[in-house]
N, C-alpha and C positions, 0 to 999 in steps of 0.2 A: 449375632445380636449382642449389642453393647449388655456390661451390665450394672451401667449405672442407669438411676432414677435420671428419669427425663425434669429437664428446666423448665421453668412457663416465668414470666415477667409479670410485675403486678404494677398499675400505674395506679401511683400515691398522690397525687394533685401535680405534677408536673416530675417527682424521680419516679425512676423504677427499681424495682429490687426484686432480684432474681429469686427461687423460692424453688427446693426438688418438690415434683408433684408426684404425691401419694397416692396411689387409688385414683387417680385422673383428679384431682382438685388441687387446687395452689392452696396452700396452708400459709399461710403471713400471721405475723403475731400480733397481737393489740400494739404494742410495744413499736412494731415497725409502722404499722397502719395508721396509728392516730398519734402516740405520743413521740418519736421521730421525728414527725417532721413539725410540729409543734413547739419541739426544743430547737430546732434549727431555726427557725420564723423568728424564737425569743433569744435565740444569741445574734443572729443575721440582723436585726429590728435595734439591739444593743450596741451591734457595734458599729453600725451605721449612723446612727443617731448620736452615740460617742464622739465620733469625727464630723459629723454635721454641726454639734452642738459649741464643739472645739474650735471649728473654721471661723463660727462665728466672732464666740469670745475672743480668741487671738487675731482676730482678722487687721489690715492694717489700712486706716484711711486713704491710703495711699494706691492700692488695688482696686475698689470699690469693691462690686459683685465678681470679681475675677475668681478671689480665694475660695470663697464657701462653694461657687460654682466650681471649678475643677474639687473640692474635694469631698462634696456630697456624690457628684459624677462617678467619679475615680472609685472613690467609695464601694461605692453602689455596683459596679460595674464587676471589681475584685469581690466583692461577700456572695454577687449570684452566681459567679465561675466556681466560687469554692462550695457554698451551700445548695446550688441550684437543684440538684439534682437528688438531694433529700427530700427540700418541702417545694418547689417549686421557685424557690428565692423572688417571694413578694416584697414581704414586710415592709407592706403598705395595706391600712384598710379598704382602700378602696380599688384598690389593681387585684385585691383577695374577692372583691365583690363581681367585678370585671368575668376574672377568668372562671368562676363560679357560675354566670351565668349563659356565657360560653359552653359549659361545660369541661371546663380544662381540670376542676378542683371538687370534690363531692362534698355536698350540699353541708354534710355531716360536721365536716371540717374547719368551715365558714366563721362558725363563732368562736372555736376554739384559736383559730387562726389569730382572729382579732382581739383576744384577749392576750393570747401571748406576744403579739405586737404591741399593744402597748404596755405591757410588764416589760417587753423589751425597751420601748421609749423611756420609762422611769427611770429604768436601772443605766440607761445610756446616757439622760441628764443629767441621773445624780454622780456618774460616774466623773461627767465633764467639769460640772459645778465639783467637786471632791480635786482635782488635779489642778484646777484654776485658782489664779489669786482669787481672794474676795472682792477686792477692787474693779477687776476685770471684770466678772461673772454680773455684778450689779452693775456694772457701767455698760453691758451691752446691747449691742442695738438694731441687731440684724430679724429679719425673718417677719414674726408675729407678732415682734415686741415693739419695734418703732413705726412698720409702714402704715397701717391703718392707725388714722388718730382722731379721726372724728366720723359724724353720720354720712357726710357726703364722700366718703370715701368709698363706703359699704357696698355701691355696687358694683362698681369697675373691678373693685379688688375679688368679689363674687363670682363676674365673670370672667374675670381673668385664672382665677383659681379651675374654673370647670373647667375653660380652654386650654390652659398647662398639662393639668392633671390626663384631659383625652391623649393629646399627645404620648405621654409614660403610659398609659392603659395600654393605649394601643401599639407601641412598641413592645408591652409583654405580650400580649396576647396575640399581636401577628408574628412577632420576631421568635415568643420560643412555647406558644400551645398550639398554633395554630399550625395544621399537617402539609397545608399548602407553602404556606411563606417560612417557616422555622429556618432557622440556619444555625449555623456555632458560632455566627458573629450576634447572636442576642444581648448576651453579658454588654457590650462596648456599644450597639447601639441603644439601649435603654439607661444605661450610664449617660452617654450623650444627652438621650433626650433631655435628663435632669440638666446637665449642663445647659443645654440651649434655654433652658425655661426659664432658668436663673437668670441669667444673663439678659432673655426676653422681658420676662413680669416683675423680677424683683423688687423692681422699685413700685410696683405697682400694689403687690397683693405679699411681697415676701417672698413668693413659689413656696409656699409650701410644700402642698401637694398630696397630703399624706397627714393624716388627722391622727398618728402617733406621732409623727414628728415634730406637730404640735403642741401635743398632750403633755409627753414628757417635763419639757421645758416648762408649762405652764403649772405642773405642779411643784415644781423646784422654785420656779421664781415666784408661784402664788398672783401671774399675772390674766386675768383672767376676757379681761377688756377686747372686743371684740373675737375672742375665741371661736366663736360658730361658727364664723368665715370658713375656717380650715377642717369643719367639717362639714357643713353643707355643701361647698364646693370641691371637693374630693368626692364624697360619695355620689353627687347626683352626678359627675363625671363616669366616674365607674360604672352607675346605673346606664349613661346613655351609650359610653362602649360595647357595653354587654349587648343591650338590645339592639346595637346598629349590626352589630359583626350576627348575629344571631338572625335578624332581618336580611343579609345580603348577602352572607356567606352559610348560615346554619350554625348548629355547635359539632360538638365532638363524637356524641352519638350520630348523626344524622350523615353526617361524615363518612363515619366505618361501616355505616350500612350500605352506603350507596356504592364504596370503594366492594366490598363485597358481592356487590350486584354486578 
């Protein structure tokens, strides 16, 4: 008989983290359990947002939606191969609401999550606006800031935002919670999706997608003008992924019981 302490795995909303079990119990620290992957969400949410924010400012009329699309993608794609596996690599409010009701992420988490995504959006815009001319950063015209301009825009861009946003839910949530479809190609297909969406709605709604991606920028630029958009239509996306994958496939409890059966 070995005589080392036996290992047990402890899943943190999407990483795990190995933990010797004492006395038959996993002992995990506050430290790995809640504030870990917290700090990952609000660097992951920073530096994405960073390069989102950057694609736009610099972006060159001549590209159109090509540039911010490959590098919100790319982005996005690279920060959850590298952070994934701490906090789940959301950083988004509403892919956090998603896989929460799923059960991929504990309940617990949820608001701490969303809080440090958008501390991470602040610090990604003020980061971008901080390294950008003046010139540029006021002259720009991507996203939130130019596509909705008046009241008849408000719905298309509404629904187009729910319809984006299912898309990115649902490539986290089947591509890297869910035990049936998961694979190591998540990182590059949820990337993708961002890509496709831009490309698809930009001119429509922005593609947001993601009500810190929003956030940030709009408290840097103090532009506040149809703001809701990019979180009504993010969240109530998130809400319908959750409850479709939850209505037709189960969640994550429901899952390991039956595999156990």
């Amino acid at each position: 008989m070995s005589g080392e302490a036996p290992m047990c795995e402890v899943d943190l909303g999407g990483g795990k983290i190995k933990e010797t079990n004492m006395g038959g119990r996993c002992r995990v620290s506050c430290y790995e359990r809640y504030i870990q992957p917290c700090m990952a969400e609000l660097l992951g949410s920073a530096l994405f947002i960073f390069i989102g924010c950057l694609s736009v400012i610099e972006n060159s009329p001549n590209t159109g939606l090509l540039q911010p699309a490959l590098a919100h993608g790319l982005a996005l794609g690279l920060i959850i191969a590298v952070l994934g596996n701490i906090s789940g690599g959301h950083f988004n409010p509403a892919v956090s609401l998603a896989v929460t009701l799923i059960g991929g992420l504990n309940i617990m988490l949820l608001i701490p999550y969303w809080i440090a995504q958008l501390f991470g959006g602040l610090i990604g815009a003020a980061l971008a606006k901080a390294v950008s001319p003046e010139e540029r950063f006021w002259n720009a015209s991507g996203a939130a800031f130019a596509t909705v301009q008046e009241e008849g825009q408000v719905a298309a861009a509404v629904g187009a935002e729910i319809i984006l946003t299912m898309l990115l839910a649902l490539a986290v949530c089947m591509g890297a919670v869910n035990d049936k479809t998961k694979g190591p190609l998540a990182p590059f297909s949820i990337g993708f999706s961002v890509v496709v969406d831009i490309l698809a709605g930009g001119g429509i709604s922005g593609a947001c997608m993601n009500p810190a991606r929003a956030f940030g920028p709009a408290v840097m630029a103090g532009y506040w003008d149809f703001h809701w958009i990019y979180w009504l239509g993010p969240l109530l996306a998130g809400l319908l992924v959750g409850l479709l994958i939850r209505l037709f496939i189960g969640d994550e409890k429901t899952r390991l019981i039956l595999k156990a059966r």
